[in-house]
N, C-alpha and C positions, 0 to 999 in steps of 0.2 A: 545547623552547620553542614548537614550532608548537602544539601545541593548546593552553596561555596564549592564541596568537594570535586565538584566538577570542573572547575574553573582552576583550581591546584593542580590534582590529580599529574595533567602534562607540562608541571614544572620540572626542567632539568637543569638549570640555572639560577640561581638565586644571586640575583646585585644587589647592591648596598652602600648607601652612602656611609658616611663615616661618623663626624662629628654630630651627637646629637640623634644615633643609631645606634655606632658598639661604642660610645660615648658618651656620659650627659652632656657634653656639647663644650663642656668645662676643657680650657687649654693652661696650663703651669707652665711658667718660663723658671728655671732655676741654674743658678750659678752653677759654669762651668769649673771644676776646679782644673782642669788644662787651660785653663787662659780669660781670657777679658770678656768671652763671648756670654750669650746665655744659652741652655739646653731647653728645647721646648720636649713636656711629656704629657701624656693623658691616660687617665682610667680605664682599664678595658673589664668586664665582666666575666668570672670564669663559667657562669653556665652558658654564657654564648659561646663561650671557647669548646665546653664540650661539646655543641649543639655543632659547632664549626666540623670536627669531629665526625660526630655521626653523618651529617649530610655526603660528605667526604666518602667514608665507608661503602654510603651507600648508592656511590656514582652520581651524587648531584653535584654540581659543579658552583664555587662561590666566588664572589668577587667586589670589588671598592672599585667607586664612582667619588672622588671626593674634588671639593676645590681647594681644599688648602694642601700643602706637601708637609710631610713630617716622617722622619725616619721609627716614630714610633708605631705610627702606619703600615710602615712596610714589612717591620716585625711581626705585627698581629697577623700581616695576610698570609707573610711566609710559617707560620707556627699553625697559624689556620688550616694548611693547606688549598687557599685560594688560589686561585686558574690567574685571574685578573686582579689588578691593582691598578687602577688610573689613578693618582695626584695630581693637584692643582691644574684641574679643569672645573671651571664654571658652566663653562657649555657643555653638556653632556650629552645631549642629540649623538652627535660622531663619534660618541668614542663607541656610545649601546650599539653604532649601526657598523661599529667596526669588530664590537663584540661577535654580534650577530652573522657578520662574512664568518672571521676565526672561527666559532664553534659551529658554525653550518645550522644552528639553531633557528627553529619559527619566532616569531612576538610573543605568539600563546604557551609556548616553553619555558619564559623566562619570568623571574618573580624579580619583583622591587622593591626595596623598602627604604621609604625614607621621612622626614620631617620638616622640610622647609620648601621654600615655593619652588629652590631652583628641581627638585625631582618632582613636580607636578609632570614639566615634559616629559618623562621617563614613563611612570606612571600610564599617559595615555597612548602607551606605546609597546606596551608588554601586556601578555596574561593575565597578572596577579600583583595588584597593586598595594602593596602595605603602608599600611600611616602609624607609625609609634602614638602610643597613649599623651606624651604630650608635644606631638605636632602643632603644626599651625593650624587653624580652624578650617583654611583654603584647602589643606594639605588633604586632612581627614577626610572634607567634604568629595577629595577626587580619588578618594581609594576606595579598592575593592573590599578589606580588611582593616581595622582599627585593633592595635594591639591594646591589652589591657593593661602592658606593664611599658614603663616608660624609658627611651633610648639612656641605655648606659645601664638598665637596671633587667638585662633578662628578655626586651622586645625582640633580640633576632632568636633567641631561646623558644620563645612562643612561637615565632612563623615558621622555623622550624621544626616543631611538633605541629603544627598543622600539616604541611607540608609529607613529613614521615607518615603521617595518620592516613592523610590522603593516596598516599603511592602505597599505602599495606608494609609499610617496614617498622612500626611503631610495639606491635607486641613482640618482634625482633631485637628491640630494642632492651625494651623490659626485659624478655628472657636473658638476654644476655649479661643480666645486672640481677637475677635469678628474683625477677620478680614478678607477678602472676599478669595474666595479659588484661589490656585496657579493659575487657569487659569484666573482670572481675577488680577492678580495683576501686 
């Protein structure tokens, strides 16, 4: 894992698709009781919320790339403290290279994580490529990283401990939770 750490290490951005990342991918329509309509909701993970959290803390900056729109979206990013929220774009070329103007950011700065073909573009366009545990097999095969646990269940949890481990703010992290540093654990 130490030489990946080099490829991490000048991560200050971290993007992320949505559905199928901080999601199983899984979407629930359920009765609006205000009216005829129906409310769309989804799952979100709370060890990626704390993980949202610590990146935060620690001056890395996060953000959604997604194609579908959903107001449950836009909660997770604001309680996140994400920088960025794209919805409902499929093309995501423009929106990363409008990222990249906004945060004054390099390629090699920024991390990606996703699981479907449309973030393969994203992917060869950034530093630090991540494929959730069950991506598409095209997906995996164009990342730099394969997480081990799968989107909805802890994958942005893992890249952001790598990530913390790589920039040295990981047994900051433990201390802070008054528990002894990676190398003793």
């Amino acid at each position: 894992m130490e030489s990946s750490y080099d490829r991490v290490r000048p991560i200050k951005l971290l993007l992320m698709d949505c559905d199928g990342v901080l999601t199983d991918g899984k979407i629930f329509f359920l009765p609006n009781p205000q009216g005829p309509d129906w409310v769309e909701t989804k799952g979100f993970d709370c060890q990626d919320g704390i993980a949202l959290t610590w990146l935060h803390w620690k001056g890395i900056k996060t953000g959604i790339i997604s194609g579908r729109k959903s107001p449950a979206v836009e909660l997770r990013a604001k309680q996140g403290h994400m920088t960025y929220c794209y919805q409902g774009h499929i093309e995501k070329i423009p929106l990363l290279e409008e990222i990249l103007r906004d945060s004054g950011l390099k390629p090699e700065e920024v991390g990606y994580i996703g699981d479907d073909l449309t973030d393969v573009v994203i992917f060869r366009r950034v530093g630090w490529a991540v494929a959730v545990a069950n991506a598409r097999n095209e997906v995996k095969q164009s990342a730099h990283y394969v997480t081990r646990a799968a989107g909805g269940a802890g994958a942005l949890r893992e890249a952001a401990e790598v990530i913390l481990k790589a920039r040295g703010y990981w047994d900051e992290i433990l201390e802070k939770y008054e528990i002894g540093s990676a190398d003793e654990a």
